[in-house]
N, C-alpha and C positions, 0 to 999 in steps of 0.2 A: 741245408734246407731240403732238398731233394731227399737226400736221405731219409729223413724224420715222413717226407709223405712218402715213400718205399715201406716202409716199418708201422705208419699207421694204416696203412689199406692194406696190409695183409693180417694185421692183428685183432686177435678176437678179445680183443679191449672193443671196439669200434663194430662188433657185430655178434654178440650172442647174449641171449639171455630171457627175459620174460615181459620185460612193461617199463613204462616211464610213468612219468610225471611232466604234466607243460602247462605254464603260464594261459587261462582262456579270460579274455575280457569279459564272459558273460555270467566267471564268479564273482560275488559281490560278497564283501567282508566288513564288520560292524567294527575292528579292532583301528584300534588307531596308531598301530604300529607296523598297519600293512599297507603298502605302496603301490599301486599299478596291477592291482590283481592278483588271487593266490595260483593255488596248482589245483589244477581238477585232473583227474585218475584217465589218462588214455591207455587201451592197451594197445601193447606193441610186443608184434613178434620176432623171435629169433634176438633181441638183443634186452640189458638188465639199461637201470639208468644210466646217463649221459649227462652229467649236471656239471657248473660253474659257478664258484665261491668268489666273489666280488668285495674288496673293503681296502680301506685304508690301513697299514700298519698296525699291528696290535687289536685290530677290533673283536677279534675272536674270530676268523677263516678256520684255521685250522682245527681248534678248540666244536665247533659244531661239525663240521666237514668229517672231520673224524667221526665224532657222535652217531652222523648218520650213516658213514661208510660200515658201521658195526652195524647196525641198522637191520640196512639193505643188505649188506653183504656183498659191499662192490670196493675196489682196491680205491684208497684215498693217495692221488698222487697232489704231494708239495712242492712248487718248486723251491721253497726258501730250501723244505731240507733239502730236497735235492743240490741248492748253492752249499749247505752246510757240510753235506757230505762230501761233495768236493774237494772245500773246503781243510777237513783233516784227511783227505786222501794224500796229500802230497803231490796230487796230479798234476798236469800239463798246466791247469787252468787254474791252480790254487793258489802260486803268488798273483798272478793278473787280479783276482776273486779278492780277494784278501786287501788289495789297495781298493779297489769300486767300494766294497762295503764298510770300509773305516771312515772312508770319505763323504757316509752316505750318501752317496749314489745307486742308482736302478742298473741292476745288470742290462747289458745291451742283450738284445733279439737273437742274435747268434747264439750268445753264450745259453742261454737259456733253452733256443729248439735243441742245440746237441745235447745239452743233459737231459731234456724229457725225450728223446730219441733213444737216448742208453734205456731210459725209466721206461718207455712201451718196449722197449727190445727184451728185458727183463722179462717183465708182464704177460710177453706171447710166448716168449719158453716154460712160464708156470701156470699156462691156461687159462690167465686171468679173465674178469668178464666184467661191461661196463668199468666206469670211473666215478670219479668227483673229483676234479679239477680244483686247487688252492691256490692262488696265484697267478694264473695260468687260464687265457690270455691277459694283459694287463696296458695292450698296447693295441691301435688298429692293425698294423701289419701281422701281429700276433692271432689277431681276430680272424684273421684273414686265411691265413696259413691255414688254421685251427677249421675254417668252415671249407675249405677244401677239400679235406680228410675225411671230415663227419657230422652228422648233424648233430646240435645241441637240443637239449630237452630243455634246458630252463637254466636261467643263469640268474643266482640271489647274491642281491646288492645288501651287505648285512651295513646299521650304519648307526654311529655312535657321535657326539660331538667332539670337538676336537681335543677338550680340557681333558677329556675323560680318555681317551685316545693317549694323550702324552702321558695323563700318570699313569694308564695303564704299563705304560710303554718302558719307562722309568722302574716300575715293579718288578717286571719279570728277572728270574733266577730259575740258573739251571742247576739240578743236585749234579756233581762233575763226578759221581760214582756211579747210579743206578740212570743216569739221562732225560731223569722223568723233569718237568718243566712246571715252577709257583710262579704265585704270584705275591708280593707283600703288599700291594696296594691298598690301601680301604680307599673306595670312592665313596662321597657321599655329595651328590649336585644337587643343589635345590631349585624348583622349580619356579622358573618365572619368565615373565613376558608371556604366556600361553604355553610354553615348554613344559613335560613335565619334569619331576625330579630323576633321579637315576642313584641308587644305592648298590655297591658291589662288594660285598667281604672278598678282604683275601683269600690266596688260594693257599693256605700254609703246607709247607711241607713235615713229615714225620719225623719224631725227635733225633732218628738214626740220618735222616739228611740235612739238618738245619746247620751242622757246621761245614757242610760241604758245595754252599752256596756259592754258585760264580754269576756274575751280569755278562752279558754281553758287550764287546767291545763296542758295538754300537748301539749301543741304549745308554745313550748323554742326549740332553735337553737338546742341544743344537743338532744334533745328529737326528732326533728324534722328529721336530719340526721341522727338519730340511726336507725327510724324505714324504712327511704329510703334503709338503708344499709340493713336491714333484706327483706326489700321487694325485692330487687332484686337479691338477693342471693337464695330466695326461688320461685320468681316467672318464673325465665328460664323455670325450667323443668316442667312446668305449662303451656309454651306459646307454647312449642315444641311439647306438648302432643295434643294440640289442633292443632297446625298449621298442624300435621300430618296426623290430618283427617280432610282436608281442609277445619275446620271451622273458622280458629281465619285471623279479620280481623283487622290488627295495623293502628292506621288512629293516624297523627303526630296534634296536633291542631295547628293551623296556629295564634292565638290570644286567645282575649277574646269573647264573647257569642254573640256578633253579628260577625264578621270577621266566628267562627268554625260553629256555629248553621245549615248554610243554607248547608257549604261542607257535612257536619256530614249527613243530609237529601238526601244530592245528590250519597253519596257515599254511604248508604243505598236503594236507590232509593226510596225515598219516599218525595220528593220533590214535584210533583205532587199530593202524597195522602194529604200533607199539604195542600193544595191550595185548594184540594176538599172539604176537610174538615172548612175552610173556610168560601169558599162560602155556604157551607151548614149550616152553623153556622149563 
């Protein structure tokens, strides 16, 4: 642990760049997929965003995280890949890795700050600037650590129902040639009780990967629910911790990646910066 704050206060993850984005309660928003406030434009000197990816298994974390890491132009750290890459590393920690995640189980706190330890140690040798946190923190102690080091700009709680969560979950396929990540899922939830509905196409893959389809060992229906059941058991007092220092912004997705992508931009207010970006493209 010591470590990981040696490696983030001297890394220019954690201090360079141009401006943020943060959570202010005196934005008001008509969308009804936006939670606790959007993002209004602060600048900030000397350092790029500082953001945190919040959900449950499968919601899409990484899927938008990424999105906006190309965005902005700030390195998207994950911790699942980072468990993944471990994972086929062979390393110290990949049989230990290897039983936690068959068993559905949450990696412990340890294992997790020394892999994002190695991932900022990386990042300060290639200049990197700003983040977007995927997983990471997921725990109070986690939280804790985390607010030691550096201030957060805004943490989004992205949030899905749970039916839609498992088959999402049940979906996913990796092409085991080119590494790129589908989905076969067709959601289609209807709405009721006041809920709305939620439609999601698959994410098919191209006819040169369709027969190179692998699941993950742990995307089985019990595996799949077990680890919903720990995630929101432990991520309450994770969301209240942040909601109370009016950073955590819950945003419901309305669909799949075209229907949430453009709200997700607007309720960040960076709708606009898309478009600039662009045109400048």
């Amino acid at each position: 642990m010591a470590r990981v704050l040696r490696v983030a206060r001297s890394s220019s993850l954690f201090g360079l760049g141009s401006r943020f984005y943060s959570t202010s309660a005196e934005v008001s928003h008509a969308s009804p997929f936006l939670h606790g406030g959007g993002a209004s434009r602060v600048l900030a000197k000397d350092r790029n965003v500082q953001w945190v990816f919040l959900g449950c298994p499968g919601v899409g974390k990484g899927t938008y995280a990424s999105r906006l890491s190309t965005l902005l132009g700030v390195p998207h750290i994950a911790t699942g890949d980072l468990v993944r890459e471990e994972l086929a590393s062979s390393g110290p920690l990949s049989r230990q890795l290897s039983e936690i995640v068959n068993q559905g189980k949450l990696v412990s706190d340890e294992i997790i700050v020394n892999l994002l330890s190695k991932r900022l140690e990386a990042g300060e040798a290639k200049g990197e600037s700003g983040f977007i946190l995927d997983g990471f923190p997921r725990t109070m102690r986690q939280a804790e650590i985390l607010g030691d080091v550096t201030d957060i700009d805004l943490v989004v709680n992205l949030k899905l129902p749970e039916e839609v969560l498992v088959d999402k979950c049940l979906g996913r396929r990796t092409c085991n040639q080119c590494g790129k990540g589908f989905n076969v899922a067709h959601i289609n939830l209807k709405g009721e009780n006041g809920k709305p509905a939620i439609s999601m196409d698959p994410l098919l893959p191209p006819p040169q990967c369709m027969s190179k389809l692998i699941t993950r060992a742990d995307d089985t229906e019990e595996v799949v629910k077990a680890r919903l059941r720990i995630y929101n058991e432990t991520s309450q007092p994770l969301e209240e911790y942040y909601r109370s220092k009016g950073k955590l912004m819950e945003f419901d997705l309305p669909g799949g990646i075209p229907e949430s992508w453009p709200r997700l931009l607007e309720a960040l207010r960076l709708d606009d910066y898309e478009e600039k970006q662009s045109v400048a493209a």
